[in-house]
C-alpha positions in Angstrom: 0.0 0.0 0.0 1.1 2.9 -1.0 0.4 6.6 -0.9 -0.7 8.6 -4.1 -2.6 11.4 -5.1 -3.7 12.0 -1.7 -4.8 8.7 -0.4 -3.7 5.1 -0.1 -3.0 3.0 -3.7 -2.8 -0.4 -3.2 -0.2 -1.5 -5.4 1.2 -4.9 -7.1 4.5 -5.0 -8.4 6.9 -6.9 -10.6 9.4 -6.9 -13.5 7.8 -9.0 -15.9 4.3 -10.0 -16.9 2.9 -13.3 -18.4 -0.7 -13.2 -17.8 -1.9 -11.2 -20.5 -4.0 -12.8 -23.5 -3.5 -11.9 -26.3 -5.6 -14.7 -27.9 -8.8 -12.6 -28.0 -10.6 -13.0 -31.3 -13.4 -10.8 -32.8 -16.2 -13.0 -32.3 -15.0 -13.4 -28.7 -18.2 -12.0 -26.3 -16.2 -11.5 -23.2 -13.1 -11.3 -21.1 -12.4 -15.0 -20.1 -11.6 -16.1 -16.8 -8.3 -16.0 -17.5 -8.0 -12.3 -18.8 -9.5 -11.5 -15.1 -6.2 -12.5 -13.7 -4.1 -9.7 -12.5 -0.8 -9.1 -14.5 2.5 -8.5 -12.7 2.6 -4.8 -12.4 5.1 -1.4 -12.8 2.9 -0.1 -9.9 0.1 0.8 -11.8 1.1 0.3 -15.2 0.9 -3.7 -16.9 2.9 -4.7 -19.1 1.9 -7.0 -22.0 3.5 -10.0 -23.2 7.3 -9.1 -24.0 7.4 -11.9 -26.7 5.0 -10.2 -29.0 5.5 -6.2 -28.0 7.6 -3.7 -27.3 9.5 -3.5 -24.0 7.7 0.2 -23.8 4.0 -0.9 -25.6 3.3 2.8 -26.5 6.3 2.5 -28.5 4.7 -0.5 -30.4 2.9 -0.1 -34.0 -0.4 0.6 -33.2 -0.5 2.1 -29.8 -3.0 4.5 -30.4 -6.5 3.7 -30.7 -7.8 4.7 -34.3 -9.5 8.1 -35.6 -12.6 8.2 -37.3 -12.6 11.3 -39.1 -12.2 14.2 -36.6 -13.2 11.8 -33.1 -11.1 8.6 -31.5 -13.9 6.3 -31.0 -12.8 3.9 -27.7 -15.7 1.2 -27.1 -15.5 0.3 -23.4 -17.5 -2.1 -21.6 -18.3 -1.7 -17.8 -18.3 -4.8 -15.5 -21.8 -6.0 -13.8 -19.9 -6.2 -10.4 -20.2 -2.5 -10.2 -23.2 -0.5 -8.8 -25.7 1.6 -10.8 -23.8 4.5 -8.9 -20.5 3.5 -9.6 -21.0 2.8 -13.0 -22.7 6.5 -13.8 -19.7 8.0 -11.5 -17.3 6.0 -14.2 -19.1 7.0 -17.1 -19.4 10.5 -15.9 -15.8 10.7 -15.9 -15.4 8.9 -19.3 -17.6 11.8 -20.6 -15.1 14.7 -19.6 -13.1 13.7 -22.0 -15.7 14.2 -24.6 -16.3 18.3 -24.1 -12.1 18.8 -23.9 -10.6 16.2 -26.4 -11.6 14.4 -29.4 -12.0 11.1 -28.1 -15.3 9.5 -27.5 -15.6 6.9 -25.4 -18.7 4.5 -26.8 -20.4 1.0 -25.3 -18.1 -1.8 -26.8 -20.4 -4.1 -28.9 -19.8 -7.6 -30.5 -17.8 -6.2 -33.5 -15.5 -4.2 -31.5 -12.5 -6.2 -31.6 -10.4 -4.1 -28.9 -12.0 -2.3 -25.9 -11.4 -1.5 -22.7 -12.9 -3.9 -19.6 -13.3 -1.9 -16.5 -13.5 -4.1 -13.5 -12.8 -4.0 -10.0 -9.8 -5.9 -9.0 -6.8 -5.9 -6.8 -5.8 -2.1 -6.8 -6.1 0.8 -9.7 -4.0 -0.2 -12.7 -4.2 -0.1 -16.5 -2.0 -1.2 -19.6 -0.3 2.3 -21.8 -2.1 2.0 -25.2 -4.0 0.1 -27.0 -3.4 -4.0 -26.6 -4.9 -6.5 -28.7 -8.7 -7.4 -27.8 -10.1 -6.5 -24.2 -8.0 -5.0 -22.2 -8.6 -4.3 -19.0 -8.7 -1.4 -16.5 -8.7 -2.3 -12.9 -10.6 0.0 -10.7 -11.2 -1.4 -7.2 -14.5 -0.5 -5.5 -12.5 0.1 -1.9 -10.3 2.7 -3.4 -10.1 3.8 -6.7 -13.6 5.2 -7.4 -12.4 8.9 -7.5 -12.5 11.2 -10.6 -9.1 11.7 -10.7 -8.2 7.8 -10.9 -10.2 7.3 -13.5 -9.0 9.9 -15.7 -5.2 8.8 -14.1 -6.1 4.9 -15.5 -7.9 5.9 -18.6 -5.0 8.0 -19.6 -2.5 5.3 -19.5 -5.1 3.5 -21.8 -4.9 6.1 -24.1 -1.0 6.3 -24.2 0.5 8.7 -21.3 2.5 7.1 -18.7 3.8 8.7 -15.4 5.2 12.7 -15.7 8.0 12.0 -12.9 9.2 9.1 -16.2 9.4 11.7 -18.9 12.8 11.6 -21.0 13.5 15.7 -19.9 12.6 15.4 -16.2 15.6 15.8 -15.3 15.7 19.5 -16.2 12.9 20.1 -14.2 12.8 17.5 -10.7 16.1 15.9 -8.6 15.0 12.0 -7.7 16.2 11.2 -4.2 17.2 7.7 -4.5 18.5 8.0 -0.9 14.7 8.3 0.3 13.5 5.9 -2.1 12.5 2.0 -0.9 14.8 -0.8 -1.7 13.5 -4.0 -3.6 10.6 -3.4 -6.1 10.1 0.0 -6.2 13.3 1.8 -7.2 11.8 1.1 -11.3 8.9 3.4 -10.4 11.7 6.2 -11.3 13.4 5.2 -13.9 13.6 7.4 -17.4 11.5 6.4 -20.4 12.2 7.4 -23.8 9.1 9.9 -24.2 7.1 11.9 -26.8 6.6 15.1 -24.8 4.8 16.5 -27.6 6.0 20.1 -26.9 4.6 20.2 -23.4 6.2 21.5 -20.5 6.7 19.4 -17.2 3.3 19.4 -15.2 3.4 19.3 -11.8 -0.3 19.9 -11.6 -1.4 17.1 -14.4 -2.9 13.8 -12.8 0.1 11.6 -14.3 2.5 13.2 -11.6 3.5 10.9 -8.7 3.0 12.4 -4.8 6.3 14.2 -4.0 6.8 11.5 -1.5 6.0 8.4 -3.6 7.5 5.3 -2.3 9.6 6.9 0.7 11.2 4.8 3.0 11.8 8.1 5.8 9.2 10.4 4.7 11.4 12.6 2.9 10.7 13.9 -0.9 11.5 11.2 -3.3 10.6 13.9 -6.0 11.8 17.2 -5.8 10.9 19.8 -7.9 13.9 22.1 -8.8 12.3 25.1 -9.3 10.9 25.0 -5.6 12.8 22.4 -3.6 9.9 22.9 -0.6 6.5 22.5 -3.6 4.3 19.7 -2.7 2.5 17.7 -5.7 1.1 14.6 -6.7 -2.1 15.5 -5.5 -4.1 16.3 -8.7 -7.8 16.1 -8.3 -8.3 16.5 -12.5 -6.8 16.8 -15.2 -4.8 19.6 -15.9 -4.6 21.9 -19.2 -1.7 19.9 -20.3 -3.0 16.5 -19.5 -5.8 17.6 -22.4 -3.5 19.5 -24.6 -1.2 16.4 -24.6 -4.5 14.2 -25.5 -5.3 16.5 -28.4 -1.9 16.9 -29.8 -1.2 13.2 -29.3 -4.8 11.8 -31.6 -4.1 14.8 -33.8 -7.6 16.2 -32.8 -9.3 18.5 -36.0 -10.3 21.1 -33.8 -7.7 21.7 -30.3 -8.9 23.8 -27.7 -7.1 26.8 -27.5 -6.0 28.0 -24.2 -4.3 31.4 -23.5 -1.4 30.7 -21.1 0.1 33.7 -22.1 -0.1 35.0 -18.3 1.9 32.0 -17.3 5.3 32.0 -18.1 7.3 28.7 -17.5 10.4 29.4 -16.0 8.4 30.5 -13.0 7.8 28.7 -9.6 4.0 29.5 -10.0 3.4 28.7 -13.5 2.2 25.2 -12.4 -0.2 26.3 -10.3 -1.0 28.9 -12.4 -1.9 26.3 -14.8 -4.1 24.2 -12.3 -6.4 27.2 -10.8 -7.1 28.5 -14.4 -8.3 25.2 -16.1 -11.1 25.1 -14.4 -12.1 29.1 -16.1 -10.8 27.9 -19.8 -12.9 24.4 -19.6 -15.4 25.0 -17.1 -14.7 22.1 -15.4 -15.2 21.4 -11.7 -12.9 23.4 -9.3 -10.6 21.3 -7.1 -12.1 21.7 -4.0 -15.9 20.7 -5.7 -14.5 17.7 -7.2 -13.4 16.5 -4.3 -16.4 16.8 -2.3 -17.8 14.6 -5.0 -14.8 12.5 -5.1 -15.9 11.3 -1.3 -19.0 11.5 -1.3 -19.0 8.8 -3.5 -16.4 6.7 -2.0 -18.3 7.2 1.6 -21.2 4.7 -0.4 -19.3 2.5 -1.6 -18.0 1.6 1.6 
């Protein structure tokens, strides 16, 4: 267990995976039993089958999930073990995509050949891309029924991994090692060979790690070099990056334009510059309203 984003993740880890099909055909009408089996995980990222993809899948021919003229239709398919309520609160945050990007999240029917399975099982994890058939998207009842893990999960779906992993971080944060646990966790920080796609680092977007991810002695495992004392990780949306990055990524016809002309980059404040003034630009929920949904929910499910 873990903590993340403001509350406790439970977490399974591991360097390799082998229990990912990849035998699901397109008359195939559900995930079989064997699909349902949780794959050795990167903390919240799995890994498919290094036989038959690349070592980093969003790397791999076919990572994104196709465009249909000007949207990025992604059939998804919602597991009967969830509530009425908890499957509106995951639709719900499937549609906030829909007014921001150009993806459009529709209910995966028999000649979808790859969807997305969301399903409760052991801890909030997803696979970076597209896979091959159903892939799934764990979201366990006790704990990962918040707004801001869904859009975390969905996003690795869609092709984003973790911001503390992009290829320029180091410009931009210091990774204390020294703080960090020994054994399985030490890979949570390693580098990955990125497409930033002319983004800046976002301390604010929801794909950024707590500042003190992982610690062994409470001490910052991420430090942020433009304010050594700024606390993040804690993202309770997405941020105007996070959407910019989804819109640049699928090529979307018509990108929302947002004037960050008042925030200038090279200063400590720019981040949260960013994060106060998404919520004017997009009219989404503030931080502090989400939230209130965010538990209000998670007080009935438990």
């Amino acid at each position: 267990i873990v903590w993340f984003q403001g509350r406790f993740k439970l977490i399974l880890t591991g360097r390799r995976v082998m229990g990912y099909d990849l035998n699901f055909r397109e008359d195939s009408r559900r995930i079989t039993q064997k699909q349902f089996e949780t794959p050795e995980l990167l903390d919240d990222i799995a890994i498919p089958d290094t036989r038959t993809r690349n070592a980093d899948p969003c790397t791999a021919r076919g990572c994104k999930w196709p465009k249909s003229g000007c949207f990025v239709n992604v059939p998804y398919e919602i597991s009967s073990d969830f509530s009425q309520t908890q499957r509106k609160f995951i639709i719900d945050g499937l549609k906030r995509f829909h007014g921001l990007t150009c993806i459009r999240f529709v209910p995966r029917t028999f000649r979808h050949r790859d969807y997305i399975h969301f399903f409760s099982g052991k801890g909030c994890w997803s696979y970076i891309g597209r896979q091959d058939g159903g892939q799934k998207i764990s979201l366990q009842k006790n704990g990962c029924l918040y707004g801001s893990t869904v859009q975390h999960e969905v996003l690795h779906a869609l092709g984003f991994n973790h911001e503390q992993v992009r290829s320029d971080r180091d410009k931009y944060v210091w990774i204390r090692y020294q703080n960090i646990k020994k054994g399985m966790f030490e890979h949570n920080f390693d580098k990955k060979q990125t497409n930033n796609l002319g983004t800046p680092y976002d301390f604010t977007s929801v794909m950024e790690y707590d500042n003190k991810a992982f610690s062994k002695n409470g001490k910052p495992t991420i430090v942020a070099k433009c304010n050594p004392n700024l606390k993040f990780g804690h993202a309770k949306q997405m941020s105007v990056n996070d959407i910019a990055r989804v819109n640049k990524l699928y090529k979307c016809c018509k990108e929302k334009q947002i004037n960050m002309s008042t925030c200038r980059s090279e200063s400590p404040s720019h981040f949260s510059c960013l994060f106060f003034r998404q919520s004017e630009v997009h009219g989404l929920k503030t931080p502090t309203s989400e939230a209130a949904a965010d538990q209000k929910l998670h007080q009935k499910t438990n």
